[in-house]
Residue frames as qw, qx, qy, qz and C-alpha x, y, z in Angstrom:
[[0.293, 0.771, -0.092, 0.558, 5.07, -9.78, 12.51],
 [0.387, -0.814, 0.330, -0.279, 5.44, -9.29, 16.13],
 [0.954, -0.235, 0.167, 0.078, 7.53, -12.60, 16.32],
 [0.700, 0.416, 0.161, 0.558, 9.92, -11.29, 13.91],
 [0.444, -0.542, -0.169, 0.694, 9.91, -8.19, 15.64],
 [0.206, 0.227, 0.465, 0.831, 8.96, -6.20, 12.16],
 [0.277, 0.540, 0.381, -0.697, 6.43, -3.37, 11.65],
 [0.300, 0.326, 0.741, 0.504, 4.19, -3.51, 8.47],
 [0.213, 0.224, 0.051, -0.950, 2.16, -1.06, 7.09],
 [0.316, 0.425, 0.844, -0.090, -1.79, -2.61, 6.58],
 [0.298, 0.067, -0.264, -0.915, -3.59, -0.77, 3.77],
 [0.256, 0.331, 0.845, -0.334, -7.14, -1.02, 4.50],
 [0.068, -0.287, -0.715, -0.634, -10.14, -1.31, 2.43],
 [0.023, -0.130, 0.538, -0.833, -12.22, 1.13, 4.54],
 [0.681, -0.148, -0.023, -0.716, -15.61, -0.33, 4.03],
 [0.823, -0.125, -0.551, 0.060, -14.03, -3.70, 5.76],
 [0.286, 0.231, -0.435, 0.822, -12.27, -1.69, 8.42],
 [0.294, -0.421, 0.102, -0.852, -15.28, -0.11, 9.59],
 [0.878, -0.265, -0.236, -0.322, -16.88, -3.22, 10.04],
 [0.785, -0.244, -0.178, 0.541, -13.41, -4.66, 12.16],
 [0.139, 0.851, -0.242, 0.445, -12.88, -1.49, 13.58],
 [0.729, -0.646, 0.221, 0.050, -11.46, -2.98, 17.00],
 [0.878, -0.177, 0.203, 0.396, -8.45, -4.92, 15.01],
 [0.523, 0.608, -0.004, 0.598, -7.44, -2.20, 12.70],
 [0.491, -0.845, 0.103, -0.185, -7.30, -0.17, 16.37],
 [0.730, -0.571, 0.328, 0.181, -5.07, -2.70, 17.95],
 [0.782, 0.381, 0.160, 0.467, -3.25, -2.95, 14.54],
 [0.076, 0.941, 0.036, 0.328, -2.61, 0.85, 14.67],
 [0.467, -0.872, 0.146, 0.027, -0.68, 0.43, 17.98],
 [0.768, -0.256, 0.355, 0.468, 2.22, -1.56, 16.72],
 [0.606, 0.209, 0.553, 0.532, 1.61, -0.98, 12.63],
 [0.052, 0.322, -0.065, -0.943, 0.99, 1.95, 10.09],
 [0.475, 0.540, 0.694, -0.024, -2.56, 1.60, 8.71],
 [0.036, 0.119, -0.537, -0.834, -2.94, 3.00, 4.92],
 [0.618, 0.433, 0.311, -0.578, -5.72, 3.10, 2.78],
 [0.093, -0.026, 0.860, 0.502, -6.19, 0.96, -0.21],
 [0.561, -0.169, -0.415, -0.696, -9.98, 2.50, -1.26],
 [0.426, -0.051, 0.406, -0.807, -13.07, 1.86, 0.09],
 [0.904, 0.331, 0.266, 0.045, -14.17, -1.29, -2.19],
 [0.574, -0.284, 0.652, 0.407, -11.50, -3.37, -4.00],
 [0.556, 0.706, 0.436, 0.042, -12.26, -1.61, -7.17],
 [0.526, 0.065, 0.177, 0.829, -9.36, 0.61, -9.27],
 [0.073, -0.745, -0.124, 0.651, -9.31, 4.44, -10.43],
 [0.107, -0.263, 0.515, 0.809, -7.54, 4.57, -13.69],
 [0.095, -0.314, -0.755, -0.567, -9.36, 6.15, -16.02],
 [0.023, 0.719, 0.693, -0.047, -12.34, 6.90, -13.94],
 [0.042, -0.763, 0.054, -0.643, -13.15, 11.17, -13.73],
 [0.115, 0.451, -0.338, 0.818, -11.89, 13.37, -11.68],
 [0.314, -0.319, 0.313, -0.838, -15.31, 13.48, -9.84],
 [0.899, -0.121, -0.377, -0.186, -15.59, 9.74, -9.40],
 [0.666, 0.208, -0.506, 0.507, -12.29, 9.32, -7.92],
 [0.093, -0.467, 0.318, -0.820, -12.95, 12.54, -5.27],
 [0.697, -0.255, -0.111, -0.661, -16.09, 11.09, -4.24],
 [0.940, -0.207, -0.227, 0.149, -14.72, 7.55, -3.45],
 [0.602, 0.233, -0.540, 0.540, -11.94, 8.92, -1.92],
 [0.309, -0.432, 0.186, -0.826, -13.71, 11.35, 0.10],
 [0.887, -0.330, -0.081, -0.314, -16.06, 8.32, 1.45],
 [0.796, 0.075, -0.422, 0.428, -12.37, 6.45, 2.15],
 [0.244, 0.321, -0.428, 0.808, -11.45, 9.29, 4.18],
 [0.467, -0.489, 0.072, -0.734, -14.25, 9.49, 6.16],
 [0.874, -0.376, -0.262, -0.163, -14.74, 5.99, 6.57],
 [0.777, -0.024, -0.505, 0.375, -11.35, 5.84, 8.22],
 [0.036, -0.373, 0.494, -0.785, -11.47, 9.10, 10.35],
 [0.682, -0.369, -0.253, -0.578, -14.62, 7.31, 11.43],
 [0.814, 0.014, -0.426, 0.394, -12.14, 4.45, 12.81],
 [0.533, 0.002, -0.303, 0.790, -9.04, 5.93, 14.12],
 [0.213, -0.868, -0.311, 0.324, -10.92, 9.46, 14.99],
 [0.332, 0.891, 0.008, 0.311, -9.54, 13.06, 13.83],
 [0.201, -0.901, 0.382, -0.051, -7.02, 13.21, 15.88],
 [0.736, -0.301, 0.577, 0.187, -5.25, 9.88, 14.75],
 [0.720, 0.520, 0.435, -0.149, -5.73, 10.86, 11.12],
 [0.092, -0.918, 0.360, 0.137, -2.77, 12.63, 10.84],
 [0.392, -0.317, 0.844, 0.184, -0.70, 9.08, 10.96],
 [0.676, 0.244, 0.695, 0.028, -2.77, 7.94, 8.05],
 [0.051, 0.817, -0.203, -0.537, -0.90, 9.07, 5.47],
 [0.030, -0.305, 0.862, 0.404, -0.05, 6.17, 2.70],
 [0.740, 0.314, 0.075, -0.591, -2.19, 4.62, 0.28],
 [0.224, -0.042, 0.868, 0.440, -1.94, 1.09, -2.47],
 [0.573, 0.269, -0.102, -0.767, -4.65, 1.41, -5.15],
 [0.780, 0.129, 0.567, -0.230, -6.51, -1.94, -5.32],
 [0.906, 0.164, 0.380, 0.088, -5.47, -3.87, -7.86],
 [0.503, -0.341, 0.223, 0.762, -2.59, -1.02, -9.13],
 [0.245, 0.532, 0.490, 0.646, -4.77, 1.10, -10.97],
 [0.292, -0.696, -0.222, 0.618, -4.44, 4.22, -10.21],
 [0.558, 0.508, 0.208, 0.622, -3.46, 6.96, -12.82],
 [0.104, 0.303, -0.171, 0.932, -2.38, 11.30, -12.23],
 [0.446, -0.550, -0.065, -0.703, -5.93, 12.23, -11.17],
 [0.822, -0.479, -0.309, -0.002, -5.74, 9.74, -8.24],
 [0.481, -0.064, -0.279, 0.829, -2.02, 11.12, -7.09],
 [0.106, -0.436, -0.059, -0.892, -3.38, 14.98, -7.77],
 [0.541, -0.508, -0.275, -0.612, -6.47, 13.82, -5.29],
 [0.873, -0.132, -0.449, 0.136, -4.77, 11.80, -2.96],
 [0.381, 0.298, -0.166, 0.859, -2.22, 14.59, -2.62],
 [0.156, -0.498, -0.082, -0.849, -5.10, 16.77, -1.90],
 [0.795, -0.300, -0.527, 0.026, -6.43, 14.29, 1.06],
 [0.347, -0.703, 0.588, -0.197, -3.20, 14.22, 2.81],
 [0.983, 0.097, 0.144, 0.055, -1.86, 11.21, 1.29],
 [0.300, -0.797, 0.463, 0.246, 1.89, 11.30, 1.45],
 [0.213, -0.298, 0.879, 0.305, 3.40, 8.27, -0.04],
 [0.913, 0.207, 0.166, -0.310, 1.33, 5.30, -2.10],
 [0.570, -0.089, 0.807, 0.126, 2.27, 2.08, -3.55],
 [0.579, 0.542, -0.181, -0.582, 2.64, 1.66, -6.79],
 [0.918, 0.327, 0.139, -0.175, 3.38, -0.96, -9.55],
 [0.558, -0.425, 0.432, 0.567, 7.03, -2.28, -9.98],
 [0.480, 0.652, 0.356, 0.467, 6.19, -0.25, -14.02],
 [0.178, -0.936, -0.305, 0.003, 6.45, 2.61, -11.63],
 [0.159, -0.908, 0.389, -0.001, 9.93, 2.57, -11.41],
 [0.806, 0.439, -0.384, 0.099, 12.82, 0.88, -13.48],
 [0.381, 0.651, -0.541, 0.371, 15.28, 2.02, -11.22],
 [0.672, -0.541, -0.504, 0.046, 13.42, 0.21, -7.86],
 [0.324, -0.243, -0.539, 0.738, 13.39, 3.33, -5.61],
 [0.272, -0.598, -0.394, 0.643, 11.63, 5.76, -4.47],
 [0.361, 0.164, 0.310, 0.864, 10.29, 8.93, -6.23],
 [0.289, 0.347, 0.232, -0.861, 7.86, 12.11, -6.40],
 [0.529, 0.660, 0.490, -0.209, 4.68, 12.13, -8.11],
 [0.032, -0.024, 0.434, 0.900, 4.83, 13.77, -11.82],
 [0.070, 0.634, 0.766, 0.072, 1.22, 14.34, -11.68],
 [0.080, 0.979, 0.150, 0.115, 1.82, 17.69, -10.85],
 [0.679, 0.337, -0.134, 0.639, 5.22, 18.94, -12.03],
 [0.034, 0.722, -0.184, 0.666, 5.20, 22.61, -10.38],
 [0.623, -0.759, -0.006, -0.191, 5.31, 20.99, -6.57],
 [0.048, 0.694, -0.692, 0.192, 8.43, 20.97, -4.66],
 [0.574, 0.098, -0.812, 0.041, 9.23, 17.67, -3.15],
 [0.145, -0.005, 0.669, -0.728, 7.75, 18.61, 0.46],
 [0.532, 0.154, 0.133, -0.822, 4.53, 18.83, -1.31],
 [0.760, 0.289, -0.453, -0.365, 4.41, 15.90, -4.08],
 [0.978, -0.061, 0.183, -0.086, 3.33, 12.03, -3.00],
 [0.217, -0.511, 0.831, 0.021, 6.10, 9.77, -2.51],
 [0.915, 0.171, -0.296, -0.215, 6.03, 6.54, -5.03],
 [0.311, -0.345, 0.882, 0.079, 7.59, 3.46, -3.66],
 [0.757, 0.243, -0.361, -0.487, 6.89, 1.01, -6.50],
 [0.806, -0.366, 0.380, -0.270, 6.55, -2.35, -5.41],
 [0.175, 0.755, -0.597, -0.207, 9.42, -3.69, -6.17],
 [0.222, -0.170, 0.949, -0.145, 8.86, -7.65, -5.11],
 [0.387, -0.186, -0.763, -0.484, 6.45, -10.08, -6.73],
 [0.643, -0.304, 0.267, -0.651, 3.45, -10.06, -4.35],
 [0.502, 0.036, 0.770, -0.393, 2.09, -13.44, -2.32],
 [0.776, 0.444, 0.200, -0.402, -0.60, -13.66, -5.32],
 [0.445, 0.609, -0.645, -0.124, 2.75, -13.74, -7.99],
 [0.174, 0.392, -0.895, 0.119, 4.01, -16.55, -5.82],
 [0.507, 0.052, 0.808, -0.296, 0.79, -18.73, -5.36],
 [0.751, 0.546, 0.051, -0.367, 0.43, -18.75, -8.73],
 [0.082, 0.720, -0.688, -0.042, 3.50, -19.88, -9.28],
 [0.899, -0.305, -0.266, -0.169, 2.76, -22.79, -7.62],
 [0.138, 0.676, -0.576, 0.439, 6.03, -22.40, -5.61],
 [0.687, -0.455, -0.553, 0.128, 6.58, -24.93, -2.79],
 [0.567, -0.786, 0.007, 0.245, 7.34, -23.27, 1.12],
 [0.661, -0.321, 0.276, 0.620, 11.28, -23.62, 0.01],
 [0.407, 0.299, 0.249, 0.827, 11.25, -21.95, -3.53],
 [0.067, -0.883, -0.325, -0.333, 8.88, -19.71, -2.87],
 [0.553, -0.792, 0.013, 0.258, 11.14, -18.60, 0.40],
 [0.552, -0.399, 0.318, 0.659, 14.34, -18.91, -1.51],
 [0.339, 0.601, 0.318, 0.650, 13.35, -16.90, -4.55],
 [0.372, -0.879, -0.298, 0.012, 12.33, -14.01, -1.71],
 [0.566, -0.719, 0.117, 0.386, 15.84, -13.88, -0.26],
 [0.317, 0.168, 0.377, 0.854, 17.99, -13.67, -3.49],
 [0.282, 0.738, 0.389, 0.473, 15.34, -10.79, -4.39],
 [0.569, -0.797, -0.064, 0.191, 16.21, -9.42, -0.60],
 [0.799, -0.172, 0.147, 0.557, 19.68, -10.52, -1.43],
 [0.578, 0.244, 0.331, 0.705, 19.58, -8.15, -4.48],
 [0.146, -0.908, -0.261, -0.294, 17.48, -5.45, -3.36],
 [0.565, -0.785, -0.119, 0.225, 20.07, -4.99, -0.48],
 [0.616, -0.202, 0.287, 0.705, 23.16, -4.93, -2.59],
 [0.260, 0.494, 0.457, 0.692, 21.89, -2.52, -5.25],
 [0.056, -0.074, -0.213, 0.973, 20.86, -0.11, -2.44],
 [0.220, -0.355, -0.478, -0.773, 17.19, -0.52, -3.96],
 [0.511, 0.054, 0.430, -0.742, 13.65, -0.10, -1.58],
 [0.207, -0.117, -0.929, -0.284, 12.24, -3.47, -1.24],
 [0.566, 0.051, -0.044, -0.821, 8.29, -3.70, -1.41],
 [0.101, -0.206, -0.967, -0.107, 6.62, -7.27, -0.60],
 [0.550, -0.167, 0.182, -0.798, 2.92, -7.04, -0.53],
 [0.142, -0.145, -0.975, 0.095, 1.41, -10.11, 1.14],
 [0.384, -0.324, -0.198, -0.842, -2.55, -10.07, 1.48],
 [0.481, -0.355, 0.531, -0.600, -3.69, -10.89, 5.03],
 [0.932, 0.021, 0.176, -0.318, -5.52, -13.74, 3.99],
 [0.840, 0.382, -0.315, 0.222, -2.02, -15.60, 2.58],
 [0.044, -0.711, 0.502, -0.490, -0.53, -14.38, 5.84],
 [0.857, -0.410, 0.092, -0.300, -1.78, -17.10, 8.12],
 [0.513, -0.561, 0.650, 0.013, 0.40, -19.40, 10.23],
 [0.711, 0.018, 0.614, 0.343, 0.07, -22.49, 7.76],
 [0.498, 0.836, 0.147, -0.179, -0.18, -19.78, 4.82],
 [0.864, 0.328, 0.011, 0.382, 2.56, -19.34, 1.84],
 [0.099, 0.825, -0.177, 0.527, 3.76, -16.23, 3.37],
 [0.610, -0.783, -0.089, -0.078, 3.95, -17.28, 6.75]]
């Protein structure tokens, strides 16, 4: 990313963060760190007072990181494997989660929108959805895609995300990021 001169936005799994709290630091200075839960484990569906509880421990573990006065910039979320459902916006909301990552189901029209979890908030108040609008790193190593298609299916989606005005969304998972990785 810094070769390219791009900023990314790392959603961390805060009960691997804690344990690599130096790199999600030095990440912090360039990138925007998110939260993607505390164990790689969804929401939808669970209760109300399952979901608080692991999020609460997600928030702690990351003011534990970055400190209370950096917690302010942590403000975006992806729910681990895209399960998420209202009660996780409604709680997320309540956090101080601004935005989150959703599932390209999340939006036909690939942009940008407010929560409907809770109809009666104005748009200052209600979570920004950016549904992910690009097959992920996993879509394209299952593929079996070589370096080239896998690169040139990317840009046409770039190609078309840019002309249609839509909000493109690649998630690539760190570990497919590496220099000889399919992402690199």
């Amino acid at each position: 990313l810094d070769a390219a001169n791009i900023r990314g936005t790392f959603y961390c799994l805060t009960s691997i963060a804690v344990k690599n709290r130096d790199v999600v630091l030095k990440l912090s200075d360039k990138h925007e760190i998110g939260y993607h839960a505390e164990v790689h484990v969804g929401f939808k569906g669970k209760s109300a007072e399952i979901q608080k509880a692991r999020l609460d421990t997600m928030v702690g573990d990351m003011t534990d990181i970055v400190g209370s006065r950096a917690m302010p910039k942590v403000t975006g979320f992806r729910a681990p494997t895209e399960s998420w459902d209202e009660t996780t916006e409604i709680l997320l909301r309540k956090a101080g989660v601004r935005h989150h990552v959703a599932d390209p189901a999340a939006s036909e029209s690939r942009v940008p929108s407010f929560s409907a979890a809770e109809p009666g908030l104005s748009t200052e108040q209600a979570i920004v959805v950016f549904p992910r609008t690009q097959m992920d790193d996993l879509n394209y190593k299952g593929m079996r895609l070589s370096l080239e298609k896998a690169s040139e299916s990317i840009m046409l989606d770039f190609d078309y995300l840019h002309e249609a005005g839509a909000l493109g969304v690649l998630s690539v998972h760190s570990q497919n990021y590496a220099p000889d990785g399919l992402m690199a």
